[in-house]
N, C-alpha and C positions, 0 to 999 in steps of 0.2 A: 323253435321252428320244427317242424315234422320231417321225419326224415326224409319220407316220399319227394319234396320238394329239390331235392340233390339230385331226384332224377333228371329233373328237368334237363340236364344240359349233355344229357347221352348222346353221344355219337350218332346220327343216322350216318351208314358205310355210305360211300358216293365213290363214283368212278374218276370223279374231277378232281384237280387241284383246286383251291380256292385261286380267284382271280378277282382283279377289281371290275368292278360294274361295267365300265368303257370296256374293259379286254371283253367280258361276258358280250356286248351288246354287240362288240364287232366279228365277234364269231358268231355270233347265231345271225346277224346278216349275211356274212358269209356263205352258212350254211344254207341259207333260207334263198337266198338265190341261185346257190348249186342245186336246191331241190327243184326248183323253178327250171333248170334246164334240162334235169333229169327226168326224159319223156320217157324211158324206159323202165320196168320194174323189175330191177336185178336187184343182184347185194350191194352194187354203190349204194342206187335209191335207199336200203333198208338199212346199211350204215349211218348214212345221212340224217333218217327217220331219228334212228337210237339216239345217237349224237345231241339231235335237237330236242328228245324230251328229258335224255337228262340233264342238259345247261336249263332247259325253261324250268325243271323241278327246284333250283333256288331261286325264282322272279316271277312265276307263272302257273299254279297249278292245274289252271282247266287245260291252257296251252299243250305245258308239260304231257296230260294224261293225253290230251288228243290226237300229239304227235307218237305218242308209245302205241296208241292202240290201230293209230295206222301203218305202225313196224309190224304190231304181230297179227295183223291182216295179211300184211304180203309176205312175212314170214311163214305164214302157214300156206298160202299162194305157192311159195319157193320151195317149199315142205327143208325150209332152214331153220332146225332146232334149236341152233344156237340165237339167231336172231331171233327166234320167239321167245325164248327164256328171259335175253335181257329186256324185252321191250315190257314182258309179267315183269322183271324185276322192278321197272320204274315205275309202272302203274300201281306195284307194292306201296312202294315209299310215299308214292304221290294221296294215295288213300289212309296209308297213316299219318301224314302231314295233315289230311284233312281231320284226324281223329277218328276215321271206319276203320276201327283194328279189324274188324270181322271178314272185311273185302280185302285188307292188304295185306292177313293172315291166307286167306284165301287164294293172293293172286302168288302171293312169294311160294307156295309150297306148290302151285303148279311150277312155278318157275325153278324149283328147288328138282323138283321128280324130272323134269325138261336136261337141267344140270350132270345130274346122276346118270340118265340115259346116255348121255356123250360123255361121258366121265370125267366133267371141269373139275377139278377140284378149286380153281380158284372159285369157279360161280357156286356151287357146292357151298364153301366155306363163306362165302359174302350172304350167301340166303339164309344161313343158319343165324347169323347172326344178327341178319335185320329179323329172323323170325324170334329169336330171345329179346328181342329190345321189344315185339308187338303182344308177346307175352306177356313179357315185364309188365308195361301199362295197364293191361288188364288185371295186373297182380296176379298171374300165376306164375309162381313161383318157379313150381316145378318145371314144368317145360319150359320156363325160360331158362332155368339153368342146363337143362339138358342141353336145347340147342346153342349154346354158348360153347358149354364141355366139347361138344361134335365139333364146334367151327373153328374153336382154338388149338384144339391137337393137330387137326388140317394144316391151318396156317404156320403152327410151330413144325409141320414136317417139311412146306413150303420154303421157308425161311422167309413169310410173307412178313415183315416187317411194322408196315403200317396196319396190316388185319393185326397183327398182337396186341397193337397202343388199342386199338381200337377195342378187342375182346377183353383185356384187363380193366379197359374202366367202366365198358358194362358189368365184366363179374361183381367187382370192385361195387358198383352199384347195388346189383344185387346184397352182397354183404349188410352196406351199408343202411338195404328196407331191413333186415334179420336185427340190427342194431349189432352188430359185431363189427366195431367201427377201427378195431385194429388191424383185423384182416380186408377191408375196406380201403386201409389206408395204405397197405401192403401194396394193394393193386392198383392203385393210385397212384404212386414212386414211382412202381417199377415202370409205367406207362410215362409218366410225368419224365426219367430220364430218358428218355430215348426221344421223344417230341419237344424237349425244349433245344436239343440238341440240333434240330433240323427243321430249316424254315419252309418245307414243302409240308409239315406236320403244324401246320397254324391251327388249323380248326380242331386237330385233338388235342393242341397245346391248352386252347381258350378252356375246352371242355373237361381236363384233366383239371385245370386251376380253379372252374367254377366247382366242381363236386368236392374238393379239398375245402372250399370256403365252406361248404353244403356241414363239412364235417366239423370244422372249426364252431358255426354257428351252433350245429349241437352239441358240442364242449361247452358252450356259452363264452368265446373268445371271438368276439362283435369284432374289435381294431383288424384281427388277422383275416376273418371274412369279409370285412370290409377293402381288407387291399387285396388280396384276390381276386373276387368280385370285382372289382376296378379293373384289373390288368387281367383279366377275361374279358371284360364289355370293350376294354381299349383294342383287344386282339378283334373280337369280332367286329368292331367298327371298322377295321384298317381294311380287313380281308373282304368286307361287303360281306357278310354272313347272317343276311335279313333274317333268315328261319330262325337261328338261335339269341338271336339280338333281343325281342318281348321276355326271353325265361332270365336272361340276365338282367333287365332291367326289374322286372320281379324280384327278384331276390336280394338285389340290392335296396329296393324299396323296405323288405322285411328286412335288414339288418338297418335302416335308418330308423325302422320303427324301434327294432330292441335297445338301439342305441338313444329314443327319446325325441330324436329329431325330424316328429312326426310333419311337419311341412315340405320335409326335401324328400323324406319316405313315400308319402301322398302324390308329389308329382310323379317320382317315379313307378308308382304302382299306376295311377292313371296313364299314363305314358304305356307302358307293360300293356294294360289292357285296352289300347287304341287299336297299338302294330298287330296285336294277337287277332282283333277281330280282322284288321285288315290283309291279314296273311291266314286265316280260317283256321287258326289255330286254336282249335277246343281245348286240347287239353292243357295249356298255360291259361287260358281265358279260366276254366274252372279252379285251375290254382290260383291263380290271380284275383278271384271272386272270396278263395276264403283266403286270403293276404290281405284283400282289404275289410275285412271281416275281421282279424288278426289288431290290425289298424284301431279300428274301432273299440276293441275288444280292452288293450293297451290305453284308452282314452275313458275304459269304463263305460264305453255307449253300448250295452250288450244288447238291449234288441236292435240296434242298427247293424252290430256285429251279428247277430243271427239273422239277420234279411241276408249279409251276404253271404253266409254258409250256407244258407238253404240252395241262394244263385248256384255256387258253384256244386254242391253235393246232385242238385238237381240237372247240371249237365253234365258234370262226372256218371252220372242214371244214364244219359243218354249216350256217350259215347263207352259206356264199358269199363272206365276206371274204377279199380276198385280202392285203389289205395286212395284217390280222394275221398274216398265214399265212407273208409274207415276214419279217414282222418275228420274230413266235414263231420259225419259223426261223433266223434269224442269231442269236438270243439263246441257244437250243439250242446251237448250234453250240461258240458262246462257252462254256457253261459245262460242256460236256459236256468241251473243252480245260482246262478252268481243272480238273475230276476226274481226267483223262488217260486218258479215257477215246475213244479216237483212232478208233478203231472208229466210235463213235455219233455224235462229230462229223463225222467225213466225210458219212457217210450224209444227216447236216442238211444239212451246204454242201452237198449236191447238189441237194438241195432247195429249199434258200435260190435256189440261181443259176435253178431250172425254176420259180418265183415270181417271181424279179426278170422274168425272158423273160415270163413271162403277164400282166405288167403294163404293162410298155411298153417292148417289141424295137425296135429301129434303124430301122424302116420305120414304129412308131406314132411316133418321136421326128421322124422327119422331115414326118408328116401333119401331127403336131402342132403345128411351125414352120408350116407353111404357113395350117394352119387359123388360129392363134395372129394373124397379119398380115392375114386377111379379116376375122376378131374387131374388131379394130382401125378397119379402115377402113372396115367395115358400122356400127360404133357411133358412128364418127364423121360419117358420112353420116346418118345418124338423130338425133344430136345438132343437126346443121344443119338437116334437114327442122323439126326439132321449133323449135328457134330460129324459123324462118320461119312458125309457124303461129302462136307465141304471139306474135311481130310482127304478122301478119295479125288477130289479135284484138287487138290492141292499136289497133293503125287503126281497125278498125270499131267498138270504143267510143268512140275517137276522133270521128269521123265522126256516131256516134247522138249523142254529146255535141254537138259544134257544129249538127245538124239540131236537136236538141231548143234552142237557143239562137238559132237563125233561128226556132221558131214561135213560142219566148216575144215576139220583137220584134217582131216580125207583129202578135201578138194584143198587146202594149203599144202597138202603133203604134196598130191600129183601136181600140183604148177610148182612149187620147188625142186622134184625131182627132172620136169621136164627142165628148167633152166640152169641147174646141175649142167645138165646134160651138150642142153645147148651150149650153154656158155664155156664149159670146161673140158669138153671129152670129143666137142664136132668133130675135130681132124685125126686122132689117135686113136680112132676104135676101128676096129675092122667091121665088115659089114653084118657079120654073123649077128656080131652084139650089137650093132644095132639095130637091127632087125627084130634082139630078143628082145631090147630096151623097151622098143616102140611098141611091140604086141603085147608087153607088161604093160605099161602105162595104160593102153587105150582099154584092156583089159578089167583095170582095177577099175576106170574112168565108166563102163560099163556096169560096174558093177555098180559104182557111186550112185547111180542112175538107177539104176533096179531097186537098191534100197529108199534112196530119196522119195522113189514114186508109192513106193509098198503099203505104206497107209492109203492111198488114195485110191488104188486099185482095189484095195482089200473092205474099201470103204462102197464099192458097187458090185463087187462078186461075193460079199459075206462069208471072204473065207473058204470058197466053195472050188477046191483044187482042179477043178479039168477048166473053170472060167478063170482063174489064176493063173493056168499054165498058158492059156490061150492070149492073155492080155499079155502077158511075159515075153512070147513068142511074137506077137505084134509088134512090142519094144524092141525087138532081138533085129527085127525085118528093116523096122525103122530108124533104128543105126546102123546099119550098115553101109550105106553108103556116107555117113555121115565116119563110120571106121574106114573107110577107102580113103577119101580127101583126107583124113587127119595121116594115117598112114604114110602116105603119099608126100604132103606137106613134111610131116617128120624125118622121111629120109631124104626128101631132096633136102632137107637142111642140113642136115648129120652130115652127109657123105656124098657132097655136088658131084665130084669126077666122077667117083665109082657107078651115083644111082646115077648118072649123066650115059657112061658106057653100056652099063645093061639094059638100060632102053632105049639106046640105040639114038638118042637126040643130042641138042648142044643144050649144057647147061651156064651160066656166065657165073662165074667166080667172082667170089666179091674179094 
């Protein structure tokens, strides 16, 4: 099987969780009746908008783009950046769903320079990496790998979790078109453990499992593709994952072909390319054309096998893919030899070799080392930065935990030393001392309070001493009467007769 075909089950990035169909159809009712009462054009509305084109972008593509393009209508209405970017972001994905890489290259990289202007790095790092996956398809190499290198150093300085699963099984893909199926398999694991670990990572679990089969198949290890493949199509069946559902059943069709068991292979490759035309999926419909071509091929019917390479080479022509373009070519080639028909193969191999060159010539092989090595140790410098920040939070809860453990002892200290006091010393002290006792207490008590607050205040004056002294002096005003009553309360306790005599009242003795 060709390697190109592993791509199939890349990640498109989504903002969504996966849901089942019911939960998808009762929010977008939802939504679609909040939009109904929304007679105003604000940023609800335009929330609203977003919202609904990316649930309809997995059940709906016209729906989907229609509602995004009336976000970044009133987005630019709003002159709301942010909302314009996401609602290009979804109109990206929606046109490379349809297979127009050229429109959804186009709409992401407004959405990408929209991103950078308000300085998201999460929207930043999500465009880069749908723009490496719109590359990929068209096999450029190069700039797919660049924008992968830019979106995964982001994410790793983010500590953006699910963009990593995400960017290592595209690199990993990438790899995987070069034939360097080790380091493929690298980025494959490393994604694979962290999405099977966590069940909000279903669809990069599914996606991680089918390109492993993608690898297995090219080993020529059928049984372990085969269960893979299985328990990829089982995840996306569960999660309602219609987009990815035709490239799995595709693939599974070509591992029942290499396995022989061209009847069960058959359905599912016809199957594959029903959902594919039914979801306007070109570029599975063009792989699928030469899988069942493949089919054919395996049966020894080679000009029914070259009717359907020609299908798909000739829509891979229209939508941009190059690597069907190389592959349906070398397949051509092969069987137009295997008829003897020497004429029509040459002609392919000529073709074949002006596709392998447009994909990646000796000068992109060696970009590619080099970029491949600042990959490396830009993500490994970013893994460090990000180490040293969640250390840096680690200390400062650290720190709020031990300050909050000095004011508990503080305020245990003053209510022990007041019932000391109270309880052991009321009738024995002369009034001096307790007069000193009480103005220590409320004193420290005072201060308890000053420190307690000192984040908070420090946290709206920035530090800035004459609006610190000021907020301090406000606290000072506004205990004071609150030191009067305690005062007061303190000595009529301590010493009834005496504080009874000097101010001249009757006090009752207990």
């Amino acid at each position: 099987m060709k390697p190109f075909y592993a791509f199939c089950g890349i990640l498109l990035v989504m903002l969504l969780n996966p849901a089942t169909i019911w939960a998808q159809d009762k929010k977008i009712d939802s939504l679609e009746n909040l939009l109904k009462s929304q007679t105003v054009q604000d940023t609800n509305q335009l929330n609203t908008l977003v919202q609904l084109g990316r649930l309809y972008s997995k059940k709906d593509l016209s729906k989907s783009f229609a509602y995004a393009k009336q976000a970044e209508s009133l987005a630019q209405k709003l002159k709301n950046i942010k909302g314009e970017a996401n609602a290009l972001q979804i109109m990206g994905v929606v046109e490379d769903l349809r297979a127009n890489y050229k429109d959804a290259i186009r709409y992401m990289e407004k959405s990408l320079e929209l991103n950078r202007k308000i300085n998201s790095q999460k929207g930043i790092a999500s465009c880069l990496n749908n723009l490496g996956i719109y590359y990929f398809k068209q096999g450029d190499y190069l700039n797919s790998i660049k924008r992968h290198s830019e979106s995964v150093v982001i994410k790793e300085k983010l500590g953006d979790e699910l963009g990593i699963i995400s960017s290592n099984i595209n690199i990993g893909v990438v790899y995987d078109q070069l034939k360097d199926y080790e380091k493929a398999r690298d980025y494959f694991q490393k994604a694979l453990a962290v999405a099977e670990k966590n069940e909000d990572y279903a669809e990069q679990h599914a996606a991680v499992l089918f390109n492993l089969a993608a690898l297995a198949t090219n080993e020529g290890n059928f049984e372990e593709s085969l269960k893979l493949n299985q328990k990829a199509l089982e995840i996306r069946k569960t999660i309602q994952d219609e987009v990815h559902l035709p490239e799995s059943l595709r693939a599974l069709g070509e591992v029942y072909t290499a396995l022989k068991n061209y009847p069960t292979a058959k359905k599912h490759l016809d199957e594959a390319l029903k959902t594919a035309e039914e979801i306007g999926d070109k570029l599975t419909m063009a792989v699928g054309y030469s899988s069942i071509g493949d089919w054919y091929e395996a049966q020894k019917q080679y000009a029914k096998a070259c009717e359907f390479h020609i299908k798909g080479y000739e829509l891979a022509k229209e939508i941009g893919a190059k690597h069907v373009l190389r592959d349906a070519a070398e397949d051509l080639k092969k069987n137009y030899l295997e008829l003897g028909d020497f004429k029509s193969a040459n002609a392919w191999g000529v073709k074949l070799i002006q596709h392998q060159k447009e994909i990646l010539s000796e000068d992109m092989q060696k970009e590619f080392s080099r970029l491949e090595g600042k990959l490396e140790l830009e993500r490994k410098l970013a893994q460090e930065q990000r180490e040293r920040e969640i250390q840096a939070e680690r200390e400062a809860k650290e720190r709020e935990r031990q300050n909050n453990l000095q004011y508990s002892a503080i305020l245990i200290a003053l209510v022990s030393a007041f019932l000391i006091v109270v309880g052991f010393l009321r009738r024995t002290m002369p009034t001096s001392v307790v007069e000193n006792i009480t103005f220590f207490i409320l004193l420290i008590f005072f201060e308890f309070v000053l420190v307690f607050l000192d984040p908070f205040i420090s946290q709206y004056t920035n530090g800035f001493p004459l609006l610190t002294l000021t907020a301090n002096v406000i606290v000072a005003l506004a205990f004071m009467p609150i030191h009067r009553g305690l005062e007061k309360a303190l000595k009529k306790r301590l010493t009834p007769e005496k504080y009874a005599a000097r101010l001249g009242v009757e006090v009752e003795a207990e």
